[in-house]
N, C-alpha and C positions, 0 to 999 in steps of 0.2 A: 777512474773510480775514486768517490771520495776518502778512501781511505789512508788514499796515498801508495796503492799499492797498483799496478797493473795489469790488466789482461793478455795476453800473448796476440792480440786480435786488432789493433787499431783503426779503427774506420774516422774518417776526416772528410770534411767537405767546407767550400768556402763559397758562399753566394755572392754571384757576383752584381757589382752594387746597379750595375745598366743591364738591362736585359730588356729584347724585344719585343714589343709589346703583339709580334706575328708571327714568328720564326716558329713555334711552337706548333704552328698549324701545320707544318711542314716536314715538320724531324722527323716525323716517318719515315718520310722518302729518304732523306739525309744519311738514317740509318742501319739504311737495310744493307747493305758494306760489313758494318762490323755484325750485325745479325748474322748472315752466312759465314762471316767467322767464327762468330763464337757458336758455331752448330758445333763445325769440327773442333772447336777446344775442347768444348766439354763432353764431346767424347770422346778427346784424347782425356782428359783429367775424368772420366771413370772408370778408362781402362788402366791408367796409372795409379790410380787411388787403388784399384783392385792389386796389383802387385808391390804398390805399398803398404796393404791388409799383410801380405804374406811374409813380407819382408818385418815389420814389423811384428808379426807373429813369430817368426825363427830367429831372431836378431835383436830385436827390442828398439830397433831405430828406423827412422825414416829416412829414404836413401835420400841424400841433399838435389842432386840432380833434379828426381820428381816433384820433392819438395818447391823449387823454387820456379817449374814451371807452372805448376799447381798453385801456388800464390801467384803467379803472372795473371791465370785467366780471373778469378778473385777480381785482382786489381783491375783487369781490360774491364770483365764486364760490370764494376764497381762505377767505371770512368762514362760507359756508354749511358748506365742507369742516371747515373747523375745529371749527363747533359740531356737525357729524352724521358721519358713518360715517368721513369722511378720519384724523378725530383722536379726537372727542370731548371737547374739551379744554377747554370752558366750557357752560355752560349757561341764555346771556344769548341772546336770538334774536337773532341776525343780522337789520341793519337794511334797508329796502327803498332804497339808495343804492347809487350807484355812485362816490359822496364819499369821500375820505379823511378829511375834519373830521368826524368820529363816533370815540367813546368807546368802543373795541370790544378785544378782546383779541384778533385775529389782524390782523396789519397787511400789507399789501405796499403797495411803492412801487418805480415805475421811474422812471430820470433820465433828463430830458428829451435825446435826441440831438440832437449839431450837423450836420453834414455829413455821411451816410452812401457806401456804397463802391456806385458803382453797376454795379460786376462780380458785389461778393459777392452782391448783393442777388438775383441768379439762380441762385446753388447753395448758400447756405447753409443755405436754410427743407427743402430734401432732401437735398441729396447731403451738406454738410459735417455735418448733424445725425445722421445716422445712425447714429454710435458711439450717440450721448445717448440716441437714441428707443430704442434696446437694452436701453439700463438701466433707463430709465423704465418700458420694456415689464414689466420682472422685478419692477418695484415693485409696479404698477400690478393686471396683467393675468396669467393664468394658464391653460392647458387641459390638459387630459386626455384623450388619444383613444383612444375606445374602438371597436373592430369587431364587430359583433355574425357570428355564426354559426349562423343558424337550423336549418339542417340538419345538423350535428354533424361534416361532410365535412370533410377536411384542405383548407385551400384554399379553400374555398367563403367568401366576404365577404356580408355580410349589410350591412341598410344602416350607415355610418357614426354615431357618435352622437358628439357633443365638447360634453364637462364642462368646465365654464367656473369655475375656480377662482379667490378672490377676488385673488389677490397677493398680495405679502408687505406693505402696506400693510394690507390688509382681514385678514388675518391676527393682523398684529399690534391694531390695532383690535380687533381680537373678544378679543383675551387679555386688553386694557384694560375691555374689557366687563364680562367675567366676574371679575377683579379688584374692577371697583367695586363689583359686584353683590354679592361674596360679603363683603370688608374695607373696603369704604366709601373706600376710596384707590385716585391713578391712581398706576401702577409709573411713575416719575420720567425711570428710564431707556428707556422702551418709547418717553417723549411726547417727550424729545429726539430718540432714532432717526428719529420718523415725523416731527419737523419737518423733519428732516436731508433724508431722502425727500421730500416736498413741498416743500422751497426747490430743489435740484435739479429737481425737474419742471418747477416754477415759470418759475424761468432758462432752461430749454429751453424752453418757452412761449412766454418773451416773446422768448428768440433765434429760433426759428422764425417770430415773429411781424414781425417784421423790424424791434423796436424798440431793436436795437444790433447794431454789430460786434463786441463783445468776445466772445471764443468762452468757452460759458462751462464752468467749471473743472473737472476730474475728482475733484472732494471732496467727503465727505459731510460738511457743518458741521453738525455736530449739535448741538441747543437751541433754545434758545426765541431768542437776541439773536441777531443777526450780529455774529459775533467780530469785533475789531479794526478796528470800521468807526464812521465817526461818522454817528447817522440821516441818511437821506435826510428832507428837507421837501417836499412832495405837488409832484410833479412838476418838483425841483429839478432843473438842466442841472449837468451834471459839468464840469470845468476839462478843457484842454487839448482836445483834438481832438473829443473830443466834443458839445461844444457851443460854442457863438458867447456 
């Protein structure tokens, strides 16, 4: 952040300078592996999120345990997005770890919480997020609704049908596609945009996840570093209020 101050949320990504100009048409298949993993993570991390709501409601802290496999998937499916359809941004597979101690070109890290608010912790994860999940919605997710008219009658609705458009995420992706495809290069500018959009969703993730109070920022940081922040180290606690 430029102010010099930072987020509890770090998302990182490094493009890598060769990437192929085919592989892409392919990662699908590649990574349906970590897809059937991360089905079961993340319903391990809503059932643990839910008894870290509780925990955090009686206690005012997030049990570390939860906490730091709850940043693991963050980080897995941070690593899978990066390498397939989120970005495309390297073309090293993504490790079967939910570690941060791996050589990997998309990084996240959250900082460990001290004392959480045990008011917020009942209306932030919905009511206070809902500017954020707006945005992320426009990122993310997309439809098109269409009415059909079978009988050609003014007024007559036929069944509903809704076209489900990629986002402006999947969007931009695909313009990075057909770039590599056709010049062998990723557009510089497109892969700052989309990490811009993924550190935003990200921080809403882990704010909805109930792994801080900081509310997080209405800016799109866009690039590969987080501006004006010094790394986080895997599951470092931040000074003052946030941690012990």
């Amino acid at each position: 952040m430029n102010d010099g101050t930072r987020y509890p949320v770090q998302v990182e990504g490094t493009l890598d300078p060769s990437l192929s100009r085919w592989l892409w048409l392919v990662k699908w298949i590649l990574v349906i592996p970590h897809y059937v993993v991360l089905v079961f993570l993340w319903i391990a991390f809503f059932v643990l999120t839910v008894v870290a709501f509780f925990a955090i409601l009686f206690t005012g802290r997030y049990p570390r345990g939860i906490f730091g496999f709850n940043v693991g998937v963050l980080r897995w499916s941070w690593r899978v997005a990066f390498y397939a359809y989120g970005v495309l941004g390297t073309d090293r597979y993504p490790p079967f770890t939910l570690s941060a101690d791996v050589d990997y070109p998309a990084r996240l890290e959250v900082a460990v919480p001290g004392d959480l608010s045990r008011g917020l912790v009942l209306v932030k994860w919905w009511l206070l997020a809902i500017p954020h999940y707006l945005v992320v919605a426009l990122f993310t997710t997309g439809a098109v609704r269409a009415v059909s008219e079978p009988d050609g009658s003014p007024g007559a609705q036929g069944p509903e049908v809704v076209f489900q458009s990629p986002g402006l995420i999947g969007l931009l992706v695909l313009f990075a596609a057909v770039a590599l495809l056709f010049t062998g290069s990723y557009p510089r500018g497109l892969f700052d945009f989309l990490l811009g959009m993924h550190r935003w969703g990200l921080r809403v993730a882990a704010y909805a996840a109930l792994m801080t109070d900081r509310y997080p920022p209405f800016v799109l940081e866009k690039g590969g570093e987080e501006a004006g922040t010094v790394p986080l180290r895997p599951d470092e606690p931040l000074g003052g209020g946030e941690a012990r």
